[in-house]
N, C-alpha and C positions, 0 to 999 in steps of 0.2 A: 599575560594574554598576548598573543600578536593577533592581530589584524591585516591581513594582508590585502591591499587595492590592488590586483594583479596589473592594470593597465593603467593606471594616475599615479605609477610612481617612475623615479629611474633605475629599480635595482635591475641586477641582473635577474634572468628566467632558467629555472631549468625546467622546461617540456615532457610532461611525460605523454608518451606520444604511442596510443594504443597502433599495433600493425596486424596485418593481416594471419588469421590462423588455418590457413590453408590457400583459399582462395587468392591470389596477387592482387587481384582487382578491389578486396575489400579495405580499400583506403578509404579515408576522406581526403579529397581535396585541400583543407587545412591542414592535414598531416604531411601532407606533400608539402605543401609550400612552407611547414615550420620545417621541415625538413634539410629545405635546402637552405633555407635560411641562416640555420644558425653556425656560430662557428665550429662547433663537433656535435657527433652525434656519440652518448656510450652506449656500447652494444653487449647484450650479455656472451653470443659468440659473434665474431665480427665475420666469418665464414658463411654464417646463414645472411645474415644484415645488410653483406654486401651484394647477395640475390637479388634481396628489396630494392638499393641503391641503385642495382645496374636496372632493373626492369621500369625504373622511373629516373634514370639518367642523371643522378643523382652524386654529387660530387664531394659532399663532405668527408670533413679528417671524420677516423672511428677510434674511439679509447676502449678498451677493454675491459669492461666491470659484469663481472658477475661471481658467485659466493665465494670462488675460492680466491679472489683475490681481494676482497672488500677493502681489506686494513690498506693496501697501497693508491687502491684506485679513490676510493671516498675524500681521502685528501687531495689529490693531484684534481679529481673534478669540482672540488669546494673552491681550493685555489686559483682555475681557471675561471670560475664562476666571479668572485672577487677581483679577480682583475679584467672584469669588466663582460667577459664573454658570456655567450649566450645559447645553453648545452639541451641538448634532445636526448631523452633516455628512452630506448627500447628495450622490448625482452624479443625472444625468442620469436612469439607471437604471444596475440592478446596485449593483455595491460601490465606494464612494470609494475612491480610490486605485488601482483597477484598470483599467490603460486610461483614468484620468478623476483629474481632480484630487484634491490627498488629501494624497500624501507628502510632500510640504514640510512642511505644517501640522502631519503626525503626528508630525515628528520635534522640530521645536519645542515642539510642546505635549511630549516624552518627557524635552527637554533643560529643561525648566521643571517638572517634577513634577507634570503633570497627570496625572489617568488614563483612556490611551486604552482602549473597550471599545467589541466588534464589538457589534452590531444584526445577527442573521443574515439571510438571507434568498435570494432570485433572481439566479443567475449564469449570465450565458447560457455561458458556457464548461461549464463540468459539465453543465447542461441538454443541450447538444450532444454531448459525448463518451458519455454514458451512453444515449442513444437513437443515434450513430451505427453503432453494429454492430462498428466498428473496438473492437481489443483496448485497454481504458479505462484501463490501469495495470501501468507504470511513464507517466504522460504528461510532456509540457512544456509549458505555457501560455508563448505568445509575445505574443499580444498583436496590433497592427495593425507591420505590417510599414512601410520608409519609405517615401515620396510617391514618392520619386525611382527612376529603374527603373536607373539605377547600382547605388544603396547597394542597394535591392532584391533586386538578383541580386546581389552579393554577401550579403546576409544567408540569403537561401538556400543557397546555398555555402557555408555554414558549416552550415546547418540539415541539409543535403543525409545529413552521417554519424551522424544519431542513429536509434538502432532505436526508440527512444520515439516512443510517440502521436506527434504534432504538434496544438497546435490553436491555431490563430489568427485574428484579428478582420479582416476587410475591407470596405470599402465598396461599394454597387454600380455606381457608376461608375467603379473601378477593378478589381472583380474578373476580368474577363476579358481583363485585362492580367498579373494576378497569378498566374491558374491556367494560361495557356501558359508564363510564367515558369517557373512550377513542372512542365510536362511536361516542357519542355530542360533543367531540372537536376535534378529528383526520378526522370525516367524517367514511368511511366504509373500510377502506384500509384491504389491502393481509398480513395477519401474521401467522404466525406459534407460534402454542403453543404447549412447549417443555416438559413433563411431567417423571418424573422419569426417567432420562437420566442415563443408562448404568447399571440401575436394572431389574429389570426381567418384572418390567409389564410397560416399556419405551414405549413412545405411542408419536408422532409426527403428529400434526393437523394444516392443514394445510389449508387457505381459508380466504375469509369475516370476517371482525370482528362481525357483524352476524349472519355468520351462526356458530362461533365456539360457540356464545353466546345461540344459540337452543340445544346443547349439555353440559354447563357446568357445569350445575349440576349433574352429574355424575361423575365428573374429581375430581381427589384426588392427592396428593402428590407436594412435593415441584415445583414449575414451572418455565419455562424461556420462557418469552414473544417476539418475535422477530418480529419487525413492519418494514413495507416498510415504504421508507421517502415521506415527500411530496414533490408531481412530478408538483403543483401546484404554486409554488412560486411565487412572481412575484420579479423578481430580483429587486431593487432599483435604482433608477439611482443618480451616483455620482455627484456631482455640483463641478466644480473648483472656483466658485466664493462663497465668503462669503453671506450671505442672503441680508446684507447692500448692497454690491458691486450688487448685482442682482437686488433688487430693485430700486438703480440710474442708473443702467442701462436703464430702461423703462422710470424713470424721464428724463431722456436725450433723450428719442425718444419723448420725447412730455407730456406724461402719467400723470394724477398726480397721489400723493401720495398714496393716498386712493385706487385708478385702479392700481396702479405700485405692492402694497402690495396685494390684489385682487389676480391681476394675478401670481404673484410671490407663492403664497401660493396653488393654483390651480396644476402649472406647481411640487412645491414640496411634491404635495399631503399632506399637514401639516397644520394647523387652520389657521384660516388670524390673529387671538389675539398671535399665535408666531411670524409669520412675522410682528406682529404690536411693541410687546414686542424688538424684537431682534435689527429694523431698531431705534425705535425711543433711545435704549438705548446708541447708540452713542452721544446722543446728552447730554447724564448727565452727 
């Protein structure tokens, strides 16, 4: 178990310190001041990070961490951390570790007793869900779906049976590869598509997966997909009895074997070669 007291102890802190995803101005005030406070800041590109720094006058060292270099930077930031200093992790925009580098680092800095603490701040996921009109909770944040339109439509396919929200990240040269994906296996549902959230040309579409798909060739900039869940489900029903125990049941009303498994596989919606597999493997 760790326990961590983030402010009743003396370790060192590594800050994950949400920043702005579009808008400059969407800081908090405590992100600023951990900001400068601490003695580095690691930045997933230190190009975009040093925008942030200069536009808030902002002077700390920046180390370089993000995927492709994890193996080198995770130890050199563990080891500063250890000797005493006190590091601010940003991504891109939004929150480290979400969709963006983060999790390796957090879990090393947790397995070395450091103490990890949010820096709140701008998530375009919640910024999307609570302005797309779609019912905002029970959701599931997915995240960017894969490159490849294999794994893709299988990852939908599996997304296909949740009545939950849906809300996931896309890019826009692939989204309108991703949103007829999502009409052949979702059906046509109500979604909002969230475009440039909190820059100046922020654009909220709202409708048919359809009819967002008549317009998406014109749509540009980073995106956030927000899907109603499916209202279709058909709940499952629970069996207390084992498949074995189900099936001699019906043997005892008279039934044979062959009709008892029949019907048993009807009643659980399931192949009769499972109920055939499941009953007779008591017998080996």
């Amino acid at each position: 178990m760790n326990r961590q007291k983030s402010f009743e102890n003396n370790h060192p802190c590594l800050y994950l310190v949400a920043t702005p995803i579009g808008n400059l101005e969407e800081i908090t005030y405590r992100a600023i001041r951990i900001l400068k406070e601490v003695d580095y800041i690691g930045a997933e590109d230190t190009r975009n990070t040093v925008k942030l720094l200069n536009y808030y006058n902002i002077k700390t060292k920046l180390i370089s961490h993000h995927e492709h270099n994890i193996i080198h930077s995770i130890p050199k930031i563990i080891n500063l951390l250890l000797e005493g200093n006190n590091i601010a992790l940003v991504s891109d925009a939004g929150y480290p570790a979400i969709s963006d580098p983060g999790f390796e680092l957090v879990k090393e800095a947790i397995a070395n007793e450091i103490n990890v603490i949010p820096i709140s701040g701008a998530n375009a996921c919640l910024d999307a869900l609570v302005v797309s009109g779609i019912v905002p909770q029970p959701f599931i944040f997915y995240g960017f779906l894969d490159h490849q339109d294999k794994k893709k439509k299988k990852e939908l396919e599996n997304l296909k049976k949740y009545q939950e929200t849906l809300v996931l990240y896309e890019s826009p040269h692939r989204i309108a590869k991703t949103l007829k994906l999502m009409l052949e296996i979702f059906g046509d549902r109500e979604i909002a598509l969230c475009r440039e959230i909190t820059k100046k040309y922020e654009e909220i579409i709202r409708g048919k997966i359809s009819e967002v798909l008549n317009i998406i060739d014109e749509l540009k900039g980073e995106m956030v997909i927000v899907v109603s869940g499916n209202v279709n489900v058909i709940e499952e029903h629970i069996f207390e009895q084992t498949i074995v125990e189900h099936v001699n049941d019906y043997v005892a009303k008279g039934m044979s074997v062959k009709d008892s498994i029949k019907e048993v596989a009807k009643l659980r919606n399931i192949k009769k070669n499972e109920v055939y597999a499941a009953y007779h493997k008591k017998d080996e």
